[in-house]
C-alpha positions as CSV (number, residue, x, y, z in Angstrom):
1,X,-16.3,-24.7,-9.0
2,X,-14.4,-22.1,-7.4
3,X,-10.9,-20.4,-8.9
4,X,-8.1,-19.9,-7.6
5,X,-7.0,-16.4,-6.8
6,X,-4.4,-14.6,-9.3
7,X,-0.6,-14.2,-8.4
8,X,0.5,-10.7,-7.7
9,X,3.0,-8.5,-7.2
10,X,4.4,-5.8,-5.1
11,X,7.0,-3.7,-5.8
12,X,8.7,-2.3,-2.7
13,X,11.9,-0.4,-3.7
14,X,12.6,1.1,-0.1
15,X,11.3,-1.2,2.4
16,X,11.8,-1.2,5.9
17,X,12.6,-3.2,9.5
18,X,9.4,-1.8,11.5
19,X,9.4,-1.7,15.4
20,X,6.6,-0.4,17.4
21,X,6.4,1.0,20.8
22,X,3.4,1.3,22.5
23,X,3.3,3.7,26.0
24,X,0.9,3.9,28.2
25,X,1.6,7.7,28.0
26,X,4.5,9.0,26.2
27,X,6.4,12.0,28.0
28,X,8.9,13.5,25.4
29,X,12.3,14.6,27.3
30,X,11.9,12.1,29.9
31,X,12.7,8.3,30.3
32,X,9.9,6.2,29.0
33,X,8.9,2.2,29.2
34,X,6.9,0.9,26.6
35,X,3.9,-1.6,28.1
36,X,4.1,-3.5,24.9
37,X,6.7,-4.0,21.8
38,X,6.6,-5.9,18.3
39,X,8.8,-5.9,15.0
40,X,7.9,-6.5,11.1
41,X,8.7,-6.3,7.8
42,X,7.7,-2.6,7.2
43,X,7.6,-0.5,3.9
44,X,4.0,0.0,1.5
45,X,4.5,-2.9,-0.7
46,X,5.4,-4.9,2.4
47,X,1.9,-4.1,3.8
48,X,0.0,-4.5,1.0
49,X,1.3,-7.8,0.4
50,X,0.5,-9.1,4.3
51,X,-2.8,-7.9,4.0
52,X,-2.8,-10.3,0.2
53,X,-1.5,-13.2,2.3
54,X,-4.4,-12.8,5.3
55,X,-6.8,-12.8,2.0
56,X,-5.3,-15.6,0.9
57,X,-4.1,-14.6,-2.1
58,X,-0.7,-15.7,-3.9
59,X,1.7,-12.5,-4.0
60,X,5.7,-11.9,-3.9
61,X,7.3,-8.7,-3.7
62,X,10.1,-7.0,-5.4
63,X,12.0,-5.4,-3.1
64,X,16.2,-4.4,-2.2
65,X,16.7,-5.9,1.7
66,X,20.5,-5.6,2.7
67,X,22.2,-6.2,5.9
68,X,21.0,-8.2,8.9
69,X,18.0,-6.0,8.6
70,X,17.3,-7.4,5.2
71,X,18.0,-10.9,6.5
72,X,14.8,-10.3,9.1
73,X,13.1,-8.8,6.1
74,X,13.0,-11.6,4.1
75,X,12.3,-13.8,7.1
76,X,9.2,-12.6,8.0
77,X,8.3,-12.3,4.1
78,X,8.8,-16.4,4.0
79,X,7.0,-16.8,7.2
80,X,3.5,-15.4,6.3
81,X,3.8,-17.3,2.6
82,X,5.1,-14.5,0.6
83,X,7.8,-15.1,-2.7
84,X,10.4,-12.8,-3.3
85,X,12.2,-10.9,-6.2
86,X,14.9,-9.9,-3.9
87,X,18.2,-8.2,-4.5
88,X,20.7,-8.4,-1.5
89,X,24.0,-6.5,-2.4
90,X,22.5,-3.3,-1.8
91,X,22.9,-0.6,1.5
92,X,21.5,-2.1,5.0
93,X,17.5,-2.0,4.9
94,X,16.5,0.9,7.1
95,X,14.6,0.9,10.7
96,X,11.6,2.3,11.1
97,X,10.4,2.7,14.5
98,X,6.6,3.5,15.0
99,X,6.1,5.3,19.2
100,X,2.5,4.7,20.2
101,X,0.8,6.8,22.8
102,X,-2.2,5.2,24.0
103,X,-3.9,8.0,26.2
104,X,-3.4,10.5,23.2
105,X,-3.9,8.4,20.5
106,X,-1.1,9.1,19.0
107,X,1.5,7.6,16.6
108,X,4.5,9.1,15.8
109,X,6.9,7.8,13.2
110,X,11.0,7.8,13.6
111,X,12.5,6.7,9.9
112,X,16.1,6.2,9.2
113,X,17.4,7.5,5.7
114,X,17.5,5.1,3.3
115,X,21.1,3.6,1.6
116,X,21.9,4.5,-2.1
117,X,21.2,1.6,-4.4
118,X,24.1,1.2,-7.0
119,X,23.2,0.8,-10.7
120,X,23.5,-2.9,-11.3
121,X,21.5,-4.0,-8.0
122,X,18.6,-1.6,-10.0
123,X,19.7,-3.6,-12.8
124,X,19.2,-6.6,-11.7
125,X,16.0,-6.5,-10.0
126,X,14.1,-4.9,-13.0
127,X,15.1,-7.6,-14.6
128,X,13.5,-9.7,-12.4
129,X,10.2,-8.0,-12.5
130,X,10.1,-7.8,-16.3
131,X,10.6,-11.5,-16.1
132,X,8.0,-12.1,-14.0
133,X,5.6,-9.8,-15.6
134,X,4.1,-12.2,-18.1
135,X,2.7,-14.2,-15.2
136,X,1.0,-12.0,-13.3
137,X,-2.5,-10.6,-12.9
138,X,-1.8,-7.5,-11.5
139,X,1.2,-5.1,-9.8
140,X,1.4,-2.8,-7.3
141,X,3.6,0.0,-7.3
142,X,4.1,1.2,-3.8
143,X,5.9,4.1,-2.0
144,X,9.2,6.0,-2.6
145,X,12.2,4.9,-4.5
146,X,15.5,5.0,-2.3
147,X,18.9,7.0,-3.4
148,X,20.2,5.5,-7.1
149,X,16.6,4.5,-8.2
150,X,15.6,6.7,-11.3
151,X,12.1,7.7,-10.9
152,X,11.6,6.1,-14.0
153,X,11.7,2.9,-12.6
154,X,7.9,2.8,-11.7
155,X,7.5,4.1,-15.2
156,X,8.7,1.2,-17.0
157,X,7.4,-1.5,-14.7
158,X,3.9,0.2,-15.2
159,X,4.4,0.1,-19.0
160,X,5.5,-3.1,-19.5
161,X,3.0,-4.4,-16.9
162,X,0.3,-3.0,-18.6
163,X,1.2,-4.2,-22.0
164,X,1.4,-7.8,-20.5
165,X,-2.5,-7.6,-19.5
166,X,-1.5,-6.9,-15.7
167,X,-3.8,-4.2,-13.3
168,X,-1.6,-1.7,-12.4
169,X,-2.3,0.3,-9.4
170,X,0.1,3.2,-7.8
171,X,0.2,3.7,-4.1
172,X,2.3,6.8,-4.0
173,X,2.4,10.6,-4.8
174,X,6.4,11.3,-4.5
175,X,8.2,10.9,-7.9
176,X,5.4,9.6,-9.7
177,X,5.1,12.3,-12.8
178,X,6.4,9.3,-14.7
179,X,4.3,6.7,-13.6
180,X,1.1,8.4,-13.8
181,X,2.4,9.3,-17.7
182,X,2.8,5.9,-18.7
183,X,-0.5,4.9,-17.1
184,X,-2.1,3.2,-14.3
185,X,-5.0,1.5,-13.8
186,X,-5.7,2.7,-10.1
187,X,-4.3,5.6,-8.5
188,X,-4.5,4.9,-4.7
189,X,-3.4,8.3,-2.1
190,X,-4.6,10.0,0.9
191,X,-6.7,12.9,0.5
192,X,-3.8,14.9,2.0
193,X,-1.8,13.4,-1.0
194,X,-4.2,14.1,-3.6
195,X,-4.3,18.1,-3.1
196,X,-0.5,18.2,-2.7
197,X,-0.3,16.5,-6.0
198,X,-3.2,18.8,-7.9
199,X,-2.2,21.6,-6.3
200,X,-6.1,22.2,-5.1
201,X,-8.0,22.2,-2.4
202,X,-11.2,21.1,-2.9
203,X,-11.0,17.2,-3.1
204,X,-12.5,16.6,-6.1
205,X,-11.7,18.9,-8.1
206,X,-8.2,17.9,-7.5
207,X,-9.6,14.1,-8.6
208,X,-10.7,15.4,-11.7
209,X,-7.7,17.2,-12.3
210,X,-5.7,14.1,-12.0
211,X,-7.8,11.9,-13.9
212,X,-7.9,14.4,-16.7
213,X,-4.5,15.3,-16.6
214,X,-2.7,12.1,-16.4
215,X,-3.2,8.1,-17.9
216,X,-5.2,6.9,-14.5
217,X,-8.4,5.1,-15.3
218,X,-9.7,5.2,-11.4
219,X,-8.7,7.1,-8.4
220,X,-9.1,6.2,-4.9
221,X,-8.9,8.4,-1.7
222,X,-8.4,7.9,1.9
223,X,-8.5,10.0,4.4
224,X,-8.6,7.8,8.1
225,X,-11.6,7.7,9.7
226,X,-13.0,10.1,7.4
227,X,-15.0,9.3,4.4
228,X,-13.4,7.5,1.5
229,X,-13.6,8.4,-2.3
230,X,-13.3,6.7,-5.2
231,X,-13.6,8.6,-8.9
232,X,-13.8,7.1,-12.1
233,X,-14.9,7.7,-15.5
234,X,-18.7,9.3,-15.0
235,X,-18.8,8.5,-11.6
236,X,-18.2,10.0,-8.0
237,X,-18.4,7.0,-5.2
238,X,-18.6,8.1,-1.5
239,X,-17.8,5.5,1.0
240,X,-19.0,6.0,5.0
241,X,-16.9,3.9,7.2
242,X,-18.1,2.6,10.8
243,X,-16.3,4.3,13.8
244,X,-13.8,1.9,15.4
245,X,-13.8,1.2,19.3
246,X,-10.4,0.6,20.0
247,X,-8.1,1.7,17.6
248,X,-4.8,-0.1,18.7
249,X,-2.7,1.3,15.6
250,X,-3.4,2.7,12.0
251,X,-0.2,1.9,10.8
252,X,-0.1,0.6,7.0
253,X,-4.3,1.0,7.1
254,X,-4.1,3.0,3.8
255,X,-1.5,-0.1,2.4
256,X,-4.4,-2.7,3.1
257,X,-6.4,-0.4,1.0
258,X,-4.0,-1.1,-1.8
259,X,-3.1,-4.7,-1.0
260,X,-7.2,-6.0,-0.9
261,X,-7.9,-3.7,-4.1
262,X,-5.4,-5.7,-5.6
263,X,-6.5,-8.8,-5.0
264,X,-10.3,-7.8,-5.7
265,X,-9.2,-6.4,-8.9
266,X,-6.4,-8.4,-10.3
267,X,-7.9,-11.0,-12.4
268,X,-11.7,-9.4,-13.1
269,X,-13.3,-7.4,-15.7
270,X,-12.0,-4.1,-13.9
271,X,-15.5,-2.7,-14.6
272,X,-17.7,-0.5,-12.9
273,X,-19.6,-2.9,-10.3
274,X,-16.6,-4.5,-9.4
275,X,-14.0,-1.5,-8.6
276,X,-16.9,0.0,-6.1
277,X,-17.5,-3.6,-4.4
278,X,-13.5,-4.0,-4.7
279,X,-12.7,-0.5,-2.8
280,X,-15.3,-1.4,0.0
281,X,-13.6,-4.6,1.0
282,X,-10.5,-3.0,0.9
283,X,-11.8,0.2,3.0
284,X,-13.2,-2.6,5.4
285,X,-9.8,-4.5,5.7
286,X,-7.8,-1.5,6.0
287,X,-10.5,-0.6,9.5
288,X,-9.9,-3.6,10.5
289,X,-6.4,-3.5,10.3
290,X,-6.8,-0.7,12.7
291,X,-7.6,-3.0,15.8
292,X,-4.7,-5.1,15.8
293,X,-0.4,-4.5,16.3
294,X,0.8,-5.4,13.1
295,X,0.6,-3.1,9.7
296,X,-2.1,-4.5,7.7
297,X,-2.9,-7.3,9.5
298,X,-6.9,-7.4,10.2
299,X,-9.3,-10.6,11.2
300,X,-11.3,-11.4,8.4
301,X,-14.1,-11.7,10.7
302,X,-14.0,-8.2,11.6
303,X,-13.5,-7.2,8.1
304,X,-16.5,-8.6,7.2
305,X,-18.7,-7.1,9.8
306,X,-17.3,-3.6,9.0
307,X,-18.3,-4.0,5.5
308,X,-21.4,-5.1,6.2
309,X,-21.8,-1.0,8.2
310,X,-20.3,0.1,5.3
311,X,-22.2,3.0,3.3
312,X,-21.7,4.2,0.2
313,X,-23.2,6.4,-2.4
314,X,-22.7,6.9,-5.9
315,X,-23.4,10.0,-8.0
316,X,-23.4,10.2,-11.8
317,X,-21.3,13.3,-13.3
């Protein structure tokens, strides 16, 4: 008898309307014509939770979408099967636009400053996810918080997740002194993220660091095409990823990272076995996700035959 996946959420604080622009080749100071264009809901928690839906797992999102931009927003959430914790009396949702040059593999990103969120729209959404907590088998905590959000915010969604039985994971490194106080379960960043926030340069030491210095029970690491890390208690797990043929866009890779480990974890025994096998799918979602337009949209197919080339190694410590 099979079960059903787990409901989870998203937190998104300071999504985004995403547009990319793909160019054959991309001259700067000169008129250029894209060869191909798409649009979608943009933002981490956004990602993470269209990478949940192609997994078919049950997640909403918590997010602030103002403005006709927020109307598209929340469109495209109801249209790949996503809820919503939503509030709408807020600043017009940003645009991000994403210029892709094909011949030098490029991707450049063009982001709009965000809107400043006034104190009872912050109100009224953390209500809504403190509500919603007791029903839930795990959150994600993903990206920045706009203008008006305390940092704290995180903070006391992590806490109060956490003492409702929910996996807590953190995809972020900006503001997150909080957070990472009150405890996560998962701490999910790029390698480029994890020195910045260690302060050190040799990767894992700067894991260590982390893992010592703040509440986070596991720590993953990506790092693009390069190998992927993941450090827990007593253990140091190296993950080899197959190269890619035909990268058409990494955008929101890392946030299918965080979406899959969310679903592979929410739920479980959060043990040893399962947080390796969990951070392999995910790695092999996230390459996948790599071959197609979209942020964090993959073929499961192709997922599947990634992991499958997937190596990893573990060392005791």
């Amino acid at each position: 008898m099979s079960v059903a996946p787990a409901h989870v959420l998203t937190v998104c604080l300071n999504p985004a309307w995403q547009k990319a622009l793909f160019f054959p080749r991309l001259t700067l100071g000169a008129v250029n014509r894209a060869e191909r264009a798409c649009t979608s809901g943009g933002g981490k928690g956004i990602n993470a939770a269209r990478a949940l839906r192609v997994a078919g797992i049950p997640v909403s999102v918590a997010l602030f979408a103002g403005g006709h931009t927020g109307e598209l927003l929340r469109a495209d959430l109801a249209a790949i099967g996503c809820g919503a914790l939503c509030e709408c009396d807020v600043p017009p949702t940003r645009t991000c636009t994403t210029v892709v040059d094909l011949a030098a593999g490029t991707v450049t990103e063009l982001i709009e400053p965000s809107g400043t969120i006034h104190p009872a729209a912050v109100a009224a959404l953390r209500a809504q996810i403190m509500a919603a907590l007791p029903g839930l088998a795990g959150v994600a905590l993903c990206g920045s918080v706009p203008p008006g959000v305390p940092e704290t915010f995180y903070a006391e969604v992590a806490q109060a997740a956490r003492a409702a039985g929910a996996l807590v994971i953190l995809d972020g490194v900006s503001g997150v002194g909080a957070t990472l106080e009150a405890g996560v379960d998962i701490l999910k960043i790029n390698a480029t993220e994890l020195r910045i926030l260690a302060n050190r340069s040799d990767l894992e030491a700067a894991a260590r660091y982390c893992l010592g210095r703040y509440r986070v029970r596991w720590l993953g690491v990506t790092a693009g095409p390069e190998a992927a890390w993941l450090f827990g208690p007593g253990v140091t797990v190296r993950y080899d990823l197959p190269a890619l043929a035909a990268v058409r866009s990494p955008i929101g890779a890392g946030d299918c990272a965080t979406g899959i480990l969310l679903g592979r974890c929410a739920g479980t025994d959060r043990g040893r076995d399962t947080l390796i096998a969990a951070f392999a799918a995910a790695l092999a979602a996230a390459s996948a996700s790599c071959l197609t337009d979209l942020p964090a949209l993959f073929v499961p197919a192709q997922a599947a035959d990634l992991q499958a080339h997937l190596r990893w190694t573990l060392t005791e410590c």
